[in-house]
N, C-alpha and C positions, 0 to 999 in steps of 0.2 A: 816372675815365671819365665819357663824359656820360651823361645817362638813355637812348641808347640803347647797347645792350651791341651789341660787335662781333661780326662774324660765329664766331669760335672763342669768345668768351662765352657768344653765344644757342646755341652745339652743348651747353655746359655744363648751361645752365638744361634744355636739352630731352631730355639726358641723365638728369639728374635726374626730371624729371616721369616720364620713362617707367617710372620708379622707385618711382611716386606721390608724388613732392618731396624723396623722402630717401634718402642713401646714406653709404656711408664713402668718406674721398678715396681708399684704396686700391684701390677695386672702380671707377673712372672717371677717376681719376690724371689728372687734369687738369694743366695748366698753371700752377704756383704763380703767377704775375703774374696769368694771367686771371683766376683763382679769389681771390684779392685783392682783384683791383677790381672785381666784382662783391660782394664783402661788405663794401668800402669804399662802394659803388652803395647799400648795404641792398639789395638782392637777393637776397644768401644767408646764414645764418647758420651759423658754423663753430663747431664746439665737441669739446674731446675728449671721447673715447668708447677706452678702451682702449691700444691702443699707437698708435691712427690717428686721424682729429677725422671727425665725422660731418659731413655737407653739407646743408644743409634749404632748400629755398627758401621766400622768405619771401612773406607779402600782398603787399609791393612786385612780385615774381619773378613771382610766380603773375598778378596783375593785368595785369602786360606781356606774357608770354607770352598770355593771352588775349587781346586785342587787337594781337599781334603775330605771329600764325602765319603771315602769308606773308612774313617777314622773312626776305632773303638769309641763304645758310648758308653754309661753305666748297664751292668746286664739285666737291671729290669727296662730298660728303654732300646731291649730286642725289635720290636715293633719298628720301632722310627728306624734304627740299625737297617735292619731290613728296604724299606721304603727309599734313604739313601742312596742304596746300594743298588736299587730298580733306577733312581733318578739319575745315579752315576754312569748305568749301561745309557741310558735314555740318551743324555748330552755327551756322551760319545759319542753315541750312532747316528745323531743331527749336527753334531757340528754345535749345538747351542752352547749358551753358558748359561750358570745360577743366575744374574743379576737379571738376563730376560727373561729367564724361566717363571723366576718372583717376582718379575716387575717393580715399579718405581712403588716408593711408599706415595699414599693420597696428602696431596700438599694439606698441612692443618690449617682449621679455622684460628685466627687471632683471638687473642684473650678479650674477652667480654670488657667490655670497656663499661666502671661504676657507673651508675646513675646518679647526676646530677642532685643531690635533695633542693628540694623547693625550697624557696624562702617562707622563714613561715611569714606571714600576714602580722603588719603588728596591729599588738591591742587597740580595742577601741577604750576611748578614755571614758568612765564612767559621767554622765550628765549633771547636773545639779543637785535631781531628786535623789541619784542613787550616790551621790558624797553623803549628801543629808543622814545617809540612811545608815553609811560606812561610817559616819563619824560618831553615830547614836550607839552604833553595835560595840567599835569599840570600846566607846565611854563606860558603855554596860559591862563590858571585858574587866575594865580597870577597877570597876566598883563593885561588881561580884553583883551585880544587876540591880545596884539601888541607885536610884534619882537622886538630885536636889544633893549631890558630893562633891567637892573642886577632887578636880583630875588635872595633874600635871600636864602641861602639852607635850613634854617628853615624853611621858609614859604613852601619849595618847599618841602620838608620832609612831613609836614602838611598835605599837600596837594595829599601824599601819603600814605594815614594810612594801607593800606594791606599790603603794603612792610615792611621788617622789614628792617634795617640798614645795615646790610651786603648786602644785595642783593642792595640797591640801590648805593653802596660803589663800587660797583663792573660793574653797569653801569656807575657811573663816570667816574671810570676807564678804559673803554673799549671807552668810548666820548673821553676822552683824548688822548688816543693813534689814533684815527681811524676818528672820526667825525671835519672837520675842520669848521662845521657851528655853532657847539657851544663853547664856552668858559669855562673857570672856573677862576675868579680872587680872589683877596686877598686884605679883607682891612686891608692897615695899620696902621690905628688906632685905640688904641683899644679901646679909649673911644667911640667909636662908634661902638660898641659890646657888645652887655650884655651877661649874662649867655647862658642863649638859645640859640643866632647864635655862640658862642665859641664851645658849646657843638654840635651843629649839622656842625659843619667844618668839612667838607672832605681833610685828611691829606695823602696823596699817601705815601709822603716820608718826612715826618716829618714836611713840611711847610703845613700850614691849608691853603684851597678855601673857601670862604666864599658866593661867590655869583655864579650863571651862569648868560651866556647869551646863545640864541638863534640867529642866525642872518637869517635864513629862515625854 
C-alpha cells in the first residue's frame, strides 16, 4: 500500500484508537488483506496472543492518524467522518494531540499461568482377603464359572493385568500355606508347555506350579 491507508484501512486504524491503539483481531475482525497491508505499511503491529493475534498501532499509525483526521472514510461511517472532524477542530484549538486525547492503552494482565495437576495418589495394594478374592474371580473368568478345573497360571496371570507379578507370587504363596481349597500343580511335561506358561510358573522353592485349582 502507499503511505496513505485507504479508506477501509483508516476505519481499521480508527477502530483501533478508539480502543486506546489496541485490540484482538477477533473483537474488530477486520479485513485480512486490509489489516496486512497496513502492517506491511508498519502501521500496525500483529502478534499472537492466545488463539487470536492482538492488533497494536504503531508510532507510524498513531503519527498519521494524528495529522490525518479529516481523511475520507467509507460513506456509510459519515458519523465517525463527522466526530473526527469535531476532534480535529478540538486539538487545534488546545494545542493537544490524538495520543493524550486517547490516552495510554491499560497495561494487560499476563497470561493465566496452567495449574499444576496434582499427583494422583498411588493405589493402595489390595490385602490378603481381597487377592484371595481376585484370584477366585479370575479363576472363575477362565472357567466359565465351574470349580474343581486346572487353569493355566498364564491364563490366570492374564486375567489379572493390574497385578504385577510379585504381588500375585505372594498370594500364591500365602494359598499354599493356609487355603486347603485351592491347589497349585505341576505339569510334567514339558512339551506341553510353551514359552508363556514356563515363564508365568510360580516357583516357591525352585520347583515351577503351573496350573491351580479351586475346588469351592
Amino acid at each position: 500500500m502507499s503511505e496513505t491507508p485507504t479508506p477501509a484501512q483508516a476505519l481499521i486504524l480508527w477502530r483501533l484508537l478508539g480502543r486506546q491503539g489496541t485490540a484482538l483481531n477477533n473483537e474488530i475482525a477486520p479485513k485480512k488483506a486490509e489489516r496486512d497491508a497496513l502492517a506491511k505499511a508498519g502501521m500496525l503491529a500483529v502478534e499472537k496472543e492466545g488463539r487470536s493475534s492482538r492488533l497494536t498501532v504503531t508510532d507510524k499509525g498513531w503519527n498519521w492518524a494524528g495529522t490525518h483526521l479529516g481523511e475520507p472514510l467509507p460513506p456509510t461511517m459519515r458519523v465517525l467522518q463527522d466526530w473526527l472532524t469535531r476532534l480535529h477542530h478540538h486539538l487545534a484549538a488546545t494545542g493537544g494531540t490524538l495520543a493524550e486525547f486517547v490516552g495510554p492503552a491499560p497495561e494487560r494482565a499476563p497470561p493465566k499461568a496452567k495449574p499444576t495437576p496434582s499427583p494422583r495418589p498411588s493405589p493402595r495394594k489390595p490385602g490378603p482377603r481381597q487377592l484371595r478374592a481376585r484370584i477366585a474371580k479370575a479363576y472363575l473368568a477362565c472357567t466359565g464359572g465351574q470349580t474343581a478345573k486346572a487353569v493355566r497360571l498364564s491364563a490366570l496371570r492374564a486375567a489379572l493385568p493390574d497385578l504385577d507379578r510379585a504381588t500375585v507370587d505372594a498370594a500364591l504363596a500365602a494359598i499354599l500355606q493356609d487355603d486347603e481349597t485351592i491347589r497349585l500343580t505341576r505339569i510334567s511335561d514339558p512339551k506341553a508347555l510353551d514359552a508363556a506358561e514356563r515363564a508365568a510358573a510360580f516357583s516357591p522353592a525352585g520347583e515351577p506350579f503351573h496350573e491351580i485349582w479351586i475346588q469351592a
